[in-house]
PDB file of N, CA, C and O in Angstrom:
ATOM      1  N   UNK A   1      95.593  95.457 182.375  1.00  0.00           N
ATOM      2  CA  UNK A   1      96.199  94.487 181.499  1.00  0.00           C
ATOM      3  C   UNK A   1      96.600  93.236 182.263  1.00  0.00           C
ATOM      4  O   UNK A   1      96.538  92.148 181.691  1.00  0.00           O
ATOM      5  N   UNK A   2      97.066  93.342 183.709  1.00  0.00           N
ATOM      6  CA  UNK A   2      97.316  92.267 184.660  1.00  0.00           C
ATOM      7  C   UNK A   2      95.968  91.186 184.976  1.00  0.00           C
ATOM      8  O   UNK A   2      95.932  89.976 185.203  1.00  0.00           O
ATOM      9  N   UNK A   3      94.973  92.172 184.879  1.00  0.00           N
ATOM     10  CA  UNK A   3      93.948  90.941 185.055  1.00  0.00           C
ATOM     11  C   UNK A   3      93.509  90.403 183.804  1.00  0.00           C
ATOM     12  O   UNK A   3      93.035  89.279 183.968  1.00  0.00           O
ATOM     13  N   UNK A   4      93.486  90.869 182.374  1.00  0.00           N
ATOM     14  CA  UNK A   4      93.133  89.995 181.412  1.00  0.00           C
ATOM     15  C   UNK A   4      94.246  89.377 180.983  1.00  0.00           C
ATOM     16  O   UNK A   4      94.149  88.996 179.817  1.00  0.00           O
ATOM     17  N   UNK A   5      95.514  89.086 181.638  1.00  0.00           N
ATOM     18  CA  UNK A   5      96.213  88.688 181.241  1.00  0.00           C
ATOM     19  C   UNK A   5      96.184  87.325 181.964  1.00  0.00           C
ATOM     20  O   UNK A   5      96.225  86.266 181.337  1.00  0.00           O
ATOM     21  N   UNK A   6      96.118  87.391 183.207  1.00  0.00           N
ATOM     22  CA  UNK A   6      95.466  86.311 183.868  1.00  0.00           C
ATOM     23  C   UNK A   6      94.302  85.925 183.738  1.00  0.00           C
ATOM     24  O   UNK A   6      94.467  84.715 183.893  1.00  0.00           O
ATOM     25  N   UNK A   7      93.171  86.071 183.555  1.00  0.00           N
ATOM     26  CA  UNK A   7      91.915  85.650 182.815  1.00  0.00           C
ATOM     27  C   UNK A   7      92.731  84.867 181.405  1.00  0.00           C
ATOM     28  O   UNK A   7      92.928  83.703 181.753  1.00  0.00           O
ATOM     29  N   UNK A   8      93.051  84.996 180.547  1.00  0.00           N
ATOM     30  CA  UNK A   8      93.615  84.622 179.359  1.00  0.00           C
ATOM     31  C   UNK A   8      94.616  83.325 179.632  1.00  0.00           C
ATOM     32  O   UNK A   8      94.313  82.300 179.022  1.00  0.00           O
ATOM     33  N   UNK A   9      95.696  83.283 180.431  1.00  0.00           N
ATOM     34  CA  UNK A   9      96.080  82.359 180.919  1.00  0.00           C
ATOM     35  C   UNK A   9      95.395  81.326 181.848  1.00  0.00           C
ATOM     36  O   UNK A   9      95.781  80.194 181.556  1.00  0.00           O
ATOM     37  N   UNK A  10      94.524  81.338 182.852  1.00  0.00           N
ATOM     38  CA  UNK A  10      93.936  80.784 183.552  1.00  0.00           C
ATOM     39  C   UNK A  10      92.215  80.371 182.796  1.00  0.00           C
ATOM     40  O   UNK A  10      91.298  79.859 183.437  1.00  0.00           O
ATOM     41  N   UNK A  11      92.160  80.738 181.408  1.00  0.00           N
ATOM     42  CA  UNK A  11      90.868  80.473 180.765  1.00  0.00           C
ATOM     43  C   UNK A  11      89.598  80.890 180.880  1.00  0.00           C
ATOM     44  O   UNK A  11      88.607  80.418 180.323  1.00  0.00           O
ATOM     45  N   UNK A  12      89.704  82.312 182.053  1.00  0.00           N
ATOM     46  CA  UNK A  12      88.682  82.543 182.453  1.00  0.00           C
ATOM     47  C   UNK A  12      88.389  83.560 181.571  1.00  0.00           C
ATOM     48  O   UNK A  12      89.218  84.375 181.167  1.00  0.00           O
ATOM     49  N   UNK A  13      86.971  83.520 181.197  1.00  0.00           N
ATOM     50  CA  UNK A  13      86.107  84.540 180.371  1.00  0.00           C
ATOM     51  C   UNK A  13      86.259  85.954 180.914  1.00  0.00           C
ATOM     52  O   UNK A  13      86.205  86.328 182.086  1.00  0.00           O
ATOM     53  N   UNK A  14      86.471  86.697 179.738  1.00  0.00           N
ATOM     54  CA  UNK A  14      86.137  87.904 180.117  1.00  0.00           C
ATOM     55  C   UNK A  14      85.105  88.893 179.378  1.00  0.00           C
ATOM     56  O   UNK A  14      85.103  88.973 178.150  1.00  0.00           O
ATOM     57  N   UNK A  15      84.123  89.729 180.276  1.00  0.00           N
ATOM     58  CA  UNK A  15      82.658  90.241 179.744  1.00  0.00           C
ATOM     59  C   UNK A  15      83.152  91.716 179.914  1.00  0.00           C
ATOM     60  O   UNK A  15      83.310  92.028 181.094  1.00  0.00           O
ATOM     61  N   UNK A  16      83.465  92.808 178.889  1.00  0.00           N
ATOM     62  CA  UNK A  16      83.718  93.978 179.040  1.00  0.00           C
ATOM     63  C   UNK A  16      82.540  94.827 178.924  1.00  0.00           C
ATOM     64  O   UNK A  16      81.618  94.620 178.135  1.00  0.00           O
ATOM     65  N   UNK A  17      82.625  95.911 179.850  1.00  0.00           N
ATOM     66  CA  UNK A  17      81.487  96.490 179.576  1.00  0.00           C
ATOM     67  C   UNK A  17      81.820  98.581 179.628  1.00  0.00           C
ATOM     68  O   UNK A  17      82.760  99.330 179.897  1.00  0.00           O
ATOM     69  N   UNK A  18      80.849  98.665 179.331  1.00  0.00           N
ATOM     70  CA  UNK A  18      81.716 100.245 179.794  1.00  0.00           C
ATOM     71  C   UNK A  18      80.380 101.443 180.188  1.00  0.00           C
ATOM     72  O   UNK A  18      80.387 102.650 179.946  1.00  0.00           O
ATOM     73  N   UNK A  19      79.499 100.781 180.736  1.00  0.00           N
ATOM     74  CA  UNK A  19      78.330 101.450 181.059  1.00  0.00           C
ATOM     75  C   UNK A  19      77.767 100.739 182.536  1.00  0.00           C
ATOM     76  O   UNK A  19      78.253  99.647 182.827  1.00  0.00           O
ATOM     77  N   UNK A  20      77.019 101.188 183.219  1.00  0.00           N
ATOM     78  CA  UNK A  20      77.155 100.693 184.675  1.00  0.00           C
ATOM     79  C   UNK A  20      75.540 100.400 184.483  1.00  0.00           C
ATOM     80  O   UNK A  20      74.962 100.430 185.569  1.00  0.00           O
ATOM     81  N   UNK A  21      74.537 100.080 183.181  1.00  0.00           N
ATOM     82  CA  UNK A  21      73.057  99.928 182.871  1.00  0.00           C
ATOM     83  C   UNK A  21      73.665  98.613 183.145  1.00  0.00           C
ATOM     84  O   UNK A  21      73.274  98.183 184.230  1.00  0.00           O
ATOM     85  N   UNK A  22      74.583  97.730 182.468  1.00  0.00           N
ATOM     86  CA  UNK A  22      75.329  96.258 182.298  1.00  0.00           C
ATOM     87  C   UNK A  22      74.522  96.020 183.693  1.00  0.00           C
ATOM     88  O   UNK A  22      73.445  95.441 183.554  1.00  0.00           O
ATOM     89  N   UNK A  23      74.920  96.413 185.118  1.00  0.00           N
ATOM     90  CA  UNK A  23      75.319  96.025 185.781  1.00  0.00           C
ATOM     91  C   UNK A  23      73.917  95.454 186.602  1.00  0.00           C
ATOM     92  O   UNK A  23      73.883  94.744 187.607  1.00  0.00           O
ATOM     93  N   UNK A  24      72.767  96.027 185.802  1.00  0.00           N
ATOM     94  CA  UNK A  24      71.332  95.588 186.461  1.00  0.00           C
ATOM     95  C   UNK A  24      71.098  93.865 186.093  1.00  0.00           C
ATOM     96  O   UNK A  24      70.072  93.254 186.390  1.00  0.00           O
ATOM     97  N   UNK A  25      72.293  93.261 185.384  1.00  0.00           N
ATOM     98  CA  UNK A  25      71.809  92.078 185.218  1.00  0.00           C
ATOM     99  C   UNK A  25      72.188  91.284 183.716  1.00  0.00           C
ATOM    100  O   UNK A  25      72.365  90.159 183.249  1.00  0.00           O
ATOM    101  N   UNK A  26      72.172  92.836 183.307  1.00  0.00           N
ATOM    102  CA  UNK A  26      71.305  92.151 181.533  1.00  0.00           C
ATOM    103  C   UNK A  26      73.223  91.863 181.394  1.00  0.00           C
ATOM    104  O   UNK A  26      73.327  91.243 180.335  1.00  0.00           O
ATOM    105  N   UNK A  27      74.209  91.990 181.802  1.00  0.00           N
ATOM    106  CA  UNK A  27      75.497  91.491 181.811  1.00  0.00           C
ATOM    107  C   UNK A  27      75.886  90.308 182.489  1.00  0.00           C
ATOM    108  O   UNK A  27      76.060  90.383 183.706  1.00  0.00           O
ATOM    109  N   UNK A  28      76.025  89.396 181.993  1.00  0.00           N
ATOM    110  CA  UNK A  28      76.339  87.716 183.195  1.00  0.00           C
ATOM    111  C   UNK A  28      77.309  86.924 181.978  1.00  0.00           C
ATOM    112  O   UNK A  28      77.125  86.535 180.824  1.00  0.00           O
ATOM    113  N   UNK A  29      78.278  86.935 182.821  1.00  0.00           N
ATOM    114  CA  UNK A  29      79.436  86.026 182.207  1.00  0.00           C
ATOM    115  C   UNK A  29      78.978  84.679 182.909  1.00  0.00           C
ATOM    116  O   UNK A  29      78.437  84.373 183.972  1.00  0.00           O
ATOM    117  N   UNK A  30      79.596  83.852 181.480  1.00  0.00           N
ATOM    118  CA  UNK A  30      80.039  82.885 181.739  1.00  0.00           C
ATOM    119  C   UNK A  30      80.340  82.339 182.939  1.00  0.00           C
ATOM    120  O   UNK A  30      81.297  82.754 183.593  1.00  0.00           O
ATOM    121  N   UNK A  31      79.243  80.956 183.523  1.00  0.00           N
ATOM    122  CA  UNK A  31      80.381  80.377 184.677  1.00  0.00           C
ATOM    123  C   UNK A  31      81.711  80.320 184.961  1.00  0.00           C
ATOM    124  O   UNK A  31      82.576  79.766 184.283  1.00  0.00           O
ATOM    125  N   UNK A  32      81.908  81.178 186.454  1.00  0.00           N
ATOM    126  CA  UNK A  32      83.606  80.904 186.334  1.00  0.00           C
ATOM    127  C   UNK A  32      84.165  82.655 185.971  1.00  0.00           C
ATOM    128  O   UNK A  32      85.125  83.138 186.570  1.00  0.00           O
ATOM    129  N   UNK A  33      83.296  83.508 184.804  1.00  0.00           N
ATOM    130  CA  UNK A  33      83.706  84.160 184.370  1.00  0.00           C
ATOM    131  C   UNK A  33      83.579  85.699 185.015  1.00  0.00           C
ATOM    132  O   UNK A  33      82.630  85.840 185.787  1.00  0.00           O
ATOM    133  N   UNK A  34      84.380  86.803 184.800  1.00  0.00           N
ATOM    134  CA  UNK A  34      84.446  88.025 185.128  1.00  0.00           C
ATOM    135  C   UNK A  34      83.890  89.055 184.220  1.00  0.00           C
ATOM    136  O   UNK A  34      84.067  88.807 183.027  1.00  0.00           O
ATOM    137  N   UNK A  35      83.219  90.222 184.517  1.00  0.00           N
ATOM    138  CA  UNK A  35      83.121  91.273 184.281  1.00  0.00           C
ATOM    139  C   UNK A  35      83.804  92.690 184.525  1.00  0.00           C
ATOM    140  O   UNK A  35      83.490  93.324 185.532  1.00  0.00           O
ATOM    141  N   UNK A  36      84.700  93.179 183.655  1.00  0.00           N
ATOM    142  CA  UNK A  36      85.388  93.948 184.042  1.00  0.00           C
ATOM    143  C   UNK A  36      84.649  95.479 183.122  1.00  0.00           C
ATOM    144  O   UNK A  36      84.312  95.472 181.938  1.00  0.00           O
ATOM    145  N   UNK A  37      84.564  96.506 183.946  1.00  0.00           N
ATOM    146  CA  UNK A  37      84.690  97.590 183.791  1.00  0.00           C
ATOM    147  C   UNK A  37      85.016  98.611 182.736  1.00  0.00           C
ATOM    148  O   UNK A  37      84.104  99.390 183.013  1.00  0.00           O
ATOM    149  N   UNK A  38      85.447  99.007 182.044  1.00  0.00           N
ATOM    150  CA  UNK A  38      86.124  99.786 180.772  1.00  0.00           C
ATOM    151  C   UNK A  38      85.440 101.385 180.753  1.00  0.00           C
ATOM    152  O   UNK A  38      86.044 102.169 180.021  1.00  0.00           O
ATOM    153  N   UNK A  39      84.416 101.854 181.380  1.00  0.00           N
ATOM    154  CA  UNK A  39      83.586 102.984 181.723  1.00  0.00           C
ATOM    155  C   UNK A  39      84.681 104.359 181.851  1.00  0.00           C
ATOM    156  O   UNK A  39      84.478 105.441 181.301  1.00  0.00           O
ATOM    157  N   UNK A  40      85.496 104.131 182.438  1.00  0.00           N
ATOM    158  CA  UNK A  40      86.728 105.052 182.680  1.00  0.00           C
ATOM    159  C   UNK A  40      87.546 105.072 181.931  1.00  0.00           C
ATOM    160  O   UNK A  40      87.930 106.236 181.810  1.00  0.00           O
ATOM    161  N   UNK A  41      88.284 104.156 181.071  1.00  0.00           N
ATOM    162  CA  UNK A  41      89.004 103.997 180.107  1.00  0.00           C
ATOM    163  C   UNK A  41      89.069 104.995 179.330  1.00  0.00           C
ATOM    164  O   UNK A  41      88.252 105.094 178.414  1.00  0.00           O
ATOM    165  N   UNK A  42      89.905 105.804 179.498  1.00  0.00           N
ATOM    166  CA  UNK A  42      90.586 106.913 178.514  1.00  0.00           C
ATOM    167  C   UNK A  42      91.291 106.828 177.384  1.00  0.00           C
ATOM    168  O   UNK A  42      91.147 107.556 176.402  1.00  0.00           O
ATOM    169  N   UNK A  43      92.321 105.641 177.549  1.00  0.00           N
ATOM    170  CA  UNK A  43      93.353 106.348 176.449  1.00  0.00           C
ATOM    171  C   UNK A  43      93.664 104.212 176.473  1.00  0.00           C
ATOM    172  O   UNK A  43      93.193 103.333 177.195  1.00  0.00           O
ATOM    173  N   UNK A  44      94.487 104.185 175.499  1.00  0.00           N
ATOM    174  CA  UNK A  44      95.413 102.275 175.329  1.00  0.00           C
ATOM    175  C   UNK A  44      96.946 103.152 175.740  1.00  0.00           C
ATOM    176  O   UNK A  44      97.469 104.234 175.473  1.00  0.00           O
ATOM    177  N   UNK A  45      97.197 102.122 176.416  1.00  0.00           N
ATOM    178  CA  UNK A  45      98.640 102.051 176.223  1.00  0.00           C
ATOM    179  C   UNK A  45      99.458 101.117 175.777  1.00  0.00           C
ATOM    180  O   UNK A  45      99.565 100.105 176.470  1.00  0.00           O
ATOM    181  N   UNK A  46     100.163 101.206 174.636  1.00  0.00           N
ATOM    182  CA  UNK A  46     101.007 100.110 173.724  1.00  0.00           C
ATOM    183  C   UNK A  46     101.924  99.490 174.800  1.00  0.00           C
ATOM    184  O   UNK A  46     102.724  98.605 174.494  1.00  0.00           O
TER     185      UNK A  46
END
């Protein structure tokens, strides 16, 4: 939550993904922008 929270404040794009196929390419953020992970993501916390 610390890094899209900073992405969000600082304007930088964020590209979620949750499969590691993303990662051959066919995933490309935005100049400037990040790709973050979600593959592990279990559970939200409020």
């Amino acid at each position: 939550s610390a890094v899209v929270k900073w992405a969000n404040g600082n304007n930088v794009p964020v590209v979620p993904v949750s499969s590691k196929v993303h990662f051959h390419g066919s995933t490309i953020p935005k100049q400037g922008g990040i790709v973050m992970d979600l593959g592990k993501m279990n559970r939200i916390i409020e």
